[in-house]
LUMTOR-734154 format. One record per residue (C-alpha): residue number from 1; residue in three letters; x, y, z. Coordinates in pm, 1 decimal. Example, Ala and Ser with C-alpha at 12.3 -4.5 7.8 and 13.67 -1.06 7.14 Angstrom:
seq:1 type:ALA c1:1230.0 c2:-450.0 c3:780.0
seq:2 type:SER c1:1367.0 c2:-106.0 c3:714.0
END
This chain:
seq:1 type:UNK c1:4368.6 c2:-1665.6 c3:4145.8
seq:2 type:UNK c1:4660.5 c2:-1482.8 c3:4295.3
seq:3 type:UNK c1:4576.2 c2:-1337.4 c3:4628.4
seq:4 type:UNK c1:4743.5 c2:-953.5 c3:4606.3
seq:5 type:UNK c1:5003.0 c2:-910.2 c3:4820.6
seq:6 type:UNK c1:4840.3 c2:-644.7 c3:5026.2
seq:7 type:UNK c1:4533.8 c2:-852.3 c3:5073.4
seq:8 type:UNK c1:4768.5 c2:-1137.4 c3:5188.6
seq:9 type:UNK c1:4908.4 c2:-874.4 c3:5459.3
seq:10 type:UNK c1:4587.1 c2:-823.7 c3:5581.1
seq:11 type:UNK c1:4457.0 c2:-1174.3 c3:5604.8
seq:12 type:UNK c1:4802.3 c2:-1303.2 c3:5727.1
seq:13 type:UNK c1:4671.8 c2:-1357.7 c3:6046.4
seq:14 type:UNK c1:4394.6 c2:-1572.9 c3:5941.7
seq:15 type:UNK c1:4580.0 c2:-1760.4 c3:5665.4
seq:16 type:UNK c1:4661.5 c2:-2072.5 c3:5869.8
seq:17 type:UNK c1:4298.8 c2:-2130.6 c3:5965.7
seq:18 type:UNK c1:4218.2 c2:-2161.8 c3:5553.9
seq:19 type:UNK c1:3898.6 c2:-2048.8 c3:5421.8
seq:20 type:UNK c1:3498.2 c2:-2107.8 c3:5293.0
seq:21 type:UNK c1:3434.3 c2:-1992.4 c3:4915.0
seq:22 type:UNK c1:3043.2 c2:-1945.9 c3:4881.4
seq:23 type:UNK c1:2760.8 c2:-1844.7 c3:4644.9
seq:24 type:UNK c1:2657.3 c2:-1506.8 c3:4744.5
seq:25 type:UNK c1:2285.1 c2:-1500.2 c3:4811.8
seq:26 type:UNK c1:2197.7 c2:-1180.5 c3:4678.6
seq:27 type:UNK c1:2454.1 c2:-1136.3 c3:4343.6
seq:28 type:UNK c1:2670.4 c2:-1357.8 c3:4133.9
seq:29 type:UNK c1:2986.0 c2:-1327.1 c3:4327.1
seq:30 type:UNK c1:3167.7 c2:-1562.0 c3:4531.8
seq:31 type:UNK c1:3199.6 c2:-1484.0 c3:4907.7
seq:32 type:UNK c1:3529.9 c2:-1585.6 c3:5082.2
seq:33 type:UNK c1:3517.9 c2:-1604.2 c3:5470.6
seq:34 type:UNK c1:3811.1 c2:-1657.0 c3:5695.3
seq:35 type:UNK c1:3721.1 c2:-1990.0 c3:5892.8
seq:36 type:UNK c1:3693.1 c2:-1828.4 c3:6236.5
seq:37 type:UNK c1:3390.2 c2:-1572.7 c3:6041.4
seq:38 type:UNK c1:3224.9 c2:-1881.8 c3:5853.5
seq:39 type:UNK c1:3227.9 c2:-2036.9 c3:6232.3
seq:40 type:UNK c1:3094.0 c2:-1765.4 c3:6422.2
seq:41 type:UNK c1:2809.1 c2:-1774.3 c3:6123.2
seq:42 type:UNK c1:2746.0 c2:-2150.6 c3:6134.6
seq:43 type:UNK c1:2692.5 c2:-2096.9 c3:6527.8
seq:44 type:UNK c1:2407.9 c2:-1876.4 c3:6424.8
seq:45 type:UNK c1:2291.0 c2:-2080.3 c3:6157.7
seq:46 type:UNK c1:2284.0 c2:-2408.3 c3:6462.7
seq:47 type:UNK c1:2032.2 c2:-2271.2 c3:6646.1
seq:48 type:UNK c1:1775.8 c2:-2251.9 c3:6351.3
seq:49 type:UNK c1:1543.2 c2:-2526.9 c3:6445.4
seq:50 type:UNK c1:1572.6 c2:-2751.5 c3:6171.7
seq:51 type:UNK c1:1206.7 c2:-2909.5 c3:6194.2
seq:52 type:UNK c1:1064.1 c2:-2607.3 c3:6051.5
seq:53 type:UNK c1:1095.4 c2:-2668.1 c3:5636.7
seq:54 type:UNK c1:1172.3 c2:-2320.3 c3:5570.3
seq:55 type:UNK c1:1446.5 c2:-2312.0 c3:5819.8
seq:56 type:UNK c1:1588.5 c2:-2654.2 c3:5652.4
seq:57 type:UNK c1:1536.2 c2:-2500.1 c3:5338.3
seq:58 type:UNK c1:1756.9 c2:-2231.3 c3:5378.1
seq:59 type:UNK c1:2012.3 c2:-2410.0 c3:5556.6
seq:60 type:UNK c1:2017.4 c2:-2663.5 c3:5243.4
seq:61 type:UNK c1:2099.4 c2:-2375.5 c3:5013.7
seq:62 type:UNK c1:2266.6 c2:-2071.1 c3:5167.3
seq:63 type:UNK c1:2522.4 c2:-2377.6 c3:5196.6
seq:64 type:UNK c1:2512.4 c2:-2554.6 c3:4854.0
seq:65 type:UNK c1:2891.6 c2:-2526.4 c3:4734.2
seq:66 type:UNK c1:3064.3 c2:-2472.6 c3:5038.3
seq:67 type:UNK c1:3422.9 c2:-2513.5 c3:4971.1
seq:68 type:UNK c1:3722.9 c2:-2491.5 c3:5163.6
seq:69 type:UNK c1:3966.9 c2:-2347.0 c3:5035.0
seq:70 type:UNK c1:4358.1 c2:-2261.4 c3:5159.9
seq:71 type:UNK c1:4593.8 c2:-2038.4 c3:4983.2
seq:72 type:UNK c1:4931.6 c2:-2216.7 c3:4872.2
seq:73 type:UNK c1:5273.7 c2:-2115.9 c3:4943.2
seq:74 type:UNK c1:5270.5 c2:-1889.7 c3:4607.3
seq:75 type:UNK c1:4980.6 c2:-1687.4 c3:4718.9
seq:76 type:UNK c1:4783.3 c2:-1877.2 c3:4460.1
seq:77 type:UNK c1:4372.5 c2:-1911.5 c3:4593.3
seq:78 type:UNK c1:4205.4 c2:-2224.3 c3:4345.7
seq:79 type:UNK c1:3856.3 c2:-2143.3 c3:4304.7
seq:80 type:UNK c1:3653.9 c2:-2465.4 c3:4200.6
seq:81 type:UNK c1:3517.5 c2:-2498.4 c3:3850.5
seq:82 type:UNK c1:3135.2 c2:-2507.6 c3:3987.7
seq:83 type:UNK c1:3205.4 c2:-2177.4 c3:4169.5
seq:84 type:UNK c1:3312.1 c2:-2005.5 c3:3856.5
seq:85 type:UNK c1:3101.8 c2:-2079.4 c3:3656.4
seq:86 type:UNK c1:2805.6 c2:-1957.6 c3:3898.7
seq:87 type:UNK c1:2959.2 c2:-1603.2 c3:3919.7
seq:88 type:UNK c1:3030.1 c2:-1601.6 c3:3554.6
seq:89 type:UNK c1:3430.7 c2:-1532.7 c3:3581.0
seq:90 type:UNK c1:3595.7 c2:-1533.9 c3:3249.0
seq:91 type:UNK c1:3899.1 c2:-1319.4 c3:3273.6
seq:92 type:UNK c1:3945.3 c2:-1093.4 c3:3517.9
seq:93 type:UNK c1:3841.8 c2:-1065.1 c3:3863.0
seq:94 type:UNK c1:3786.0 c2:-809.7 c3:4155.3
seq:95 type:UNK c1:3817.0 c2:-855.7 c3:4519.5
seq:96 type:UNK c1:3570.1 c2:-649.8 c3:4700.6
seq:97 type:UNK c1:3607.0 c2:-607.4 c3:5108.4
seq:98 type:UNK c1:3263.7 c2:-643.5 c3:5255.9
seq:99 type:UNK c1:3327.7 c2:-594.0 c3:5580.7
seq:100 type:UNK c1:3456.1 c2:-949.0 c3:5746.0
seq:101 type:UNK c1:3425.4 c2:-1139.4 c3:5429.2
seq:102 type:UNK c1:3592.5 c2:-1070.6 c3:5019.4
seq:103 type:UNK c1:3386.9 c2:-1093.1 c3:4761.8
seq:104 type:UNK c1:3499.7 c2:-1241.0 c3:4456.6
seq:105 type:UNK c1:3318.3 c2:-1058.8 c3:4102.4
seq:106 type:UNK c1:3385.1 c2:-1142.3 c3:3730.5
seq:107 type:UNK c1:3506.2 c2:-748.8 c3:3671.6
seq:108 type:UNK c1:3240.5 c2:-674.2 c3:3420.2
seq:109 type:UNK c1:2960.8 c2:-827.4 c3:3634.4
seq:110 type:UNK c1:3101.3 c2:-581.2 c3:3916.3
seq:111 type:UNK c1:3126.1 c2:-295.4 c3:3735.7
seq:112 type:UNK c1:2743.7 c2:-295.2 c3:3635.4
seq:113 type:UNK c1:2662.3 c2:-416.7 c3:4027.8
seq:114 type:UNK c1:2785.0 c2:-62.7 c3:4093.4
seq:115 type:UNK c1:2609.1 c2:130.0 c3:3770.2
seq:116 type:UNK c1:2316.7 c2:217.7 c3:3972.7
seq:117 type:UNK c1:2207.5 c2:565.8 c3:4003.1
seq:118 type:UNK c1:2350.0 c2:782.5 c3:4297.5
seq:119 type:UNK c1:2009.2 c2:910.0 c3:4343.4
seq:120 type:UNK c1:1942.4 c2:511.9 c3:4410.8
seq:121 type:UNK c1:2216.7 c2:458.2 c3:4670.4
seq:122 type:UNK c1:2099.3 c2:771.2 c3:4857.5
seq:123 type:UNK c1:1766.9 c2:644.3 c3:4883.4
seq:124 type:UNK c1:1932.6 c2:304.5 c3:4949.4
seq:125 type:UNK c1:2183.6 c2:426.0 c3:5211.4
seq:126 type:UNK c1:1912.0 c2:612.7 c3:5399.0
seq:127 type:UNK c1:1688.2 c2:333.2 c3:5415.5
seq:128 type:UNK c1:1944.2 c2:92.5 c3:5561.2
seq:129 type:UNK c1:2158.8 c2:327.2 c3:5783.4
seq:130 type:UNK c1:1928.8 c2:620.8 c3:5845.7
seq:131 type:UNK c1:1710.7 c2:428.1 c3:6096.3
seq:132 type:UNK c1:1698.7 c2:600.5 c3:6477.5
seq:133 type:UNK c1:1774.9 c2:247.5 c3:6581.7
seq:134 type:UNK c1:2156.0 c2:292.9 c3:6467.1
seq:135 type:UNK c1:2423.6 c2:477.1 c3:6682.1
seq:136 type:UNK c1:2719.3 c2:560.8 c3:6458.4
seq:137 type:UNK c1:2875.2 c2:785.7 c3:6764.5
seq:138 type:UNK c1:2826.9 c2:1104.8 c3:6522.2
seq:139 type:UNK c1:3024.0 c2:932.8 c3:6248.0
seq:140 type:UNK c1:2817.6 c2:1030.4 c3:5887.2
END
């Protein structure tokens, strides 16, 4: 995949350090972290004590095909084979900011990811960022 050249701006300063393409847990999309992210989550991840089973389990599969990945001197990012198939890219592709990572979508698998009722992301939104817990300094 070619890496738009705005998106290249922005991870410029990250570029050297290369890259981890993922599964995505909760979709079929690809998750690309910039290595200093997919660190500061493997520190995280260390600390799970691994002689509990369902600590080893997820471990096992949150990381089944990890790949690094760099992009070339053309701006050119090669996605493996086993990757694409599991988010079901055929043609084209969207690259989705979420937050510190990109996720990578098969465009017609991301369009429908984002067909769900408004009435549904309200409900959604609330639920997740309406909590008295969260201080957004009056930002809405």
């Amino acid at each position: 995949m070619m890496v738009p050249s705005a998106l290249k701006k922005q991870l410029a300063p990250v570029m050297q350090s290369g890259f981890v393409i993922k599964r995505s847990v909760f979709q079929n999309c690809l998750e690309l972290y910039p290595m200093d992210q997919w660190n500061l989550l493997m520190g995280k991840m260390n600390k799970l004590n691994r002689f509990k089973k369902r600590n080893n389990d997820f471990i096992r599969k949150f990381t089944a095909g990890v790949k690094t990945v760099e992009v070339d001197t053309n701006g050119r990012l090669l996605i493996p084979r086993d990757l694409v198939g599991f988010a079901g890219i055929e043609k084209e592709i969207v690259l989705s900011s979420a937050i510190n990572i990109v996720e990578i979508w098969d465009k017609e698998k991301y369009e429908q990811s984002l067909e769900d009722s408004p009435e549904d992301f309200a409900e959604l939104a609330e639920e997740v960022m309406g909590g008295d817990d969260f201080d957004f300094d009056g930002i809405s």
